[in-house]
C-alpha positions, -999 to 999 in steps of 0.1 A, spaced: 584 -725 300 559 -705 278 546 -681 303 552 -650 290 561 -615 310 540 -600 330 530 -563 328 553 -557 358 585 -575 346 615 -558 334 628 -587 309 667 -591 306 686 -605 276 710 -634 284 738 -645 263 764 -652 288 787 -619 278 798 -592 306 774 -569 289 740 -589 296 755 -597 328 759 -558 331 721 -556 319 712 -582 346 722 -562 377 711 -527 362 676 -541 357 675 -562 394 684 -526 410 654 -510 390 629 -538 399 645 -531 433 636 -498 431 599 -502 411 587 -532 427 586 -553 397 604 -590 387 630 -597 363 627 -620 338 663 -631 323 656 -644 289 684 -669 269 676 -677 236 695 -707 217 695 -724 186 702 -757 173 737 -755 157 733 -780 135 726 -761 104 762 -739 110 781 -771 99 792 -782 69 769 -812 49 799 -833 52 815 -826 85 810 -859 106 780 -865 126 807 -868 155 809 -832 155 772 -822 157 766 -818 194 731 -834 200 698 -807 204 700 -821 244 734 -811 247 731 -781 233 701 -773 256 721 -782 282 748 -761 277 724 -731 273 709 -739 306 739 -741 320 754 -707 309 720 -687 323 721 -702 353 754 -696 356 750 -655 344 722 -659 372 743 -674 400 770 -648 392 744 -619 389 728 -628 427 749 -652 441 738 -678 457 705 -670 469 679 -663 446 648 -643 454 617 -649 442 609 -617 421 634 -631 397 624 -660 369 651 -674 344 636 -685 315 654 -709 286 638 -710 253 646 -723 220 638 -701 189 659 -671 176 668 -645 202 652 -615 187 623 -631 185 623 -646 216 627 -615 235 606 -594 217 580 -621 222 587 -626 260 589 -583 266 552 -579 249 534 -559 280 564 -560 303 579 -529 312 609 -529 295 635 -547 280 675 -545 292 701 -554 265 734 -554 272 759 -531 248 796 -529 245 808 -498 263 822 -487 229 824 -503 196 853 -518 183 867 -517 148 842 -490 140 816 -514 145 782 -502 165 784 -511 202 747 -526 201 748 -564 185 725 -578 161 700 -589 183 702 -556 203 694 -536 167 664 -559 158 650 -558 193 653 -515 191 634 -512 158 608 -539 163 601 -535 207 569 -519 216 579 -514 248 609 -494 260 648 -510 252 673 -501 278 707 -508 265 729 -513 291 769 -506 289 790 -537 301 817 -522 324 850 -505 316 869 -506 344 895 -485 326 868 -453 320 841 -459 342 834 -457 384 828 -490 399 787 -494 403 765 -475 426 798 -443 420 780 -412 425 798 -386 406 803 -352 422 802 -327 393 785 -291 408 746 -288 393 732 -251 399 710 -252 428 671 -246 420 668 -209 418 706 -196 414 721 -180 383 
């Protein structure tokens, strides 16, 4: 498909991890709530250059399967996302190129772009991956990176917390 975003479309980075999959309901509720579509974006490569010269040809999956397999896991991050029913304000899109580039080139004049982050890094390292990093210094649009879940620290989704705010006008 190389119909690119639309200038209502929040686009949505799919790789398959709870993170994106966090990303993919945060940005359905805010197209909910701005009237705009989602776009979820996967990105794959060929693998073929990550093995060795001399590992048998046996190994190499073909480019086809590897497509496959790709389709596979963002219709399946979709399915899980939305269940069953799809509506039609939301458009999954597979393309083949590297996935900065790919995003970056699908969230020109969308609204934003939703990433997916770790809720916390691990091992000192950042949160954010290196897609995530290339796609906040190069976007032109706003990047929303969304945490994946915690259920250890966090309220389930749509948990309102109930901390007192000073009421317009008191001291």
């Amino acid at each position: 498909m190389t119909e690119l975003a639309a200038g209502h479309d929040i686009v949505v980075g799919i790789d398959g991890s709870d993170a994106s999959m966090a990303a993919l309901r945060w940005a359905a509720r805010q197209a909910r709530a701005l009237g705009a579509e989602v776009t979820a974006v996967h990105a794959w490569e060929p693998s073929a250059r990550g093995f060795a010269p001399y590992a048998p040809v046996s190994v190499h999956p073909t480019a086809e399967e590897e497509r496959l397999q790709a389709a596979q896991l963002l219709a399946a991050t979709v399915r899980e996302a939305f269940g069953p029913r799809i509506g039609s304000s939301v458009r999954a899109v597979l393309v083949e190129g590297p996935p900065a580039q790919v995003l970056l080139r699908y969230a020109r004049g969308a609204l934003l772009l939703a990433l997916g982050r770790k809720a916390r890094g691990e091992f000192e390292l950042p949160p954010m991956g290196a897609v995530g990093r290339e796609c906040l210094r190069h976007a032109a649009i706003p990047v929303v990176a969304v945490p994946a879940v915690d259920p250890s620290s966090s309220p389930p989704l749509g948990t309102v917390g109930t901390a007192a705010l000073p009421r317009r006008g008191a001291a």
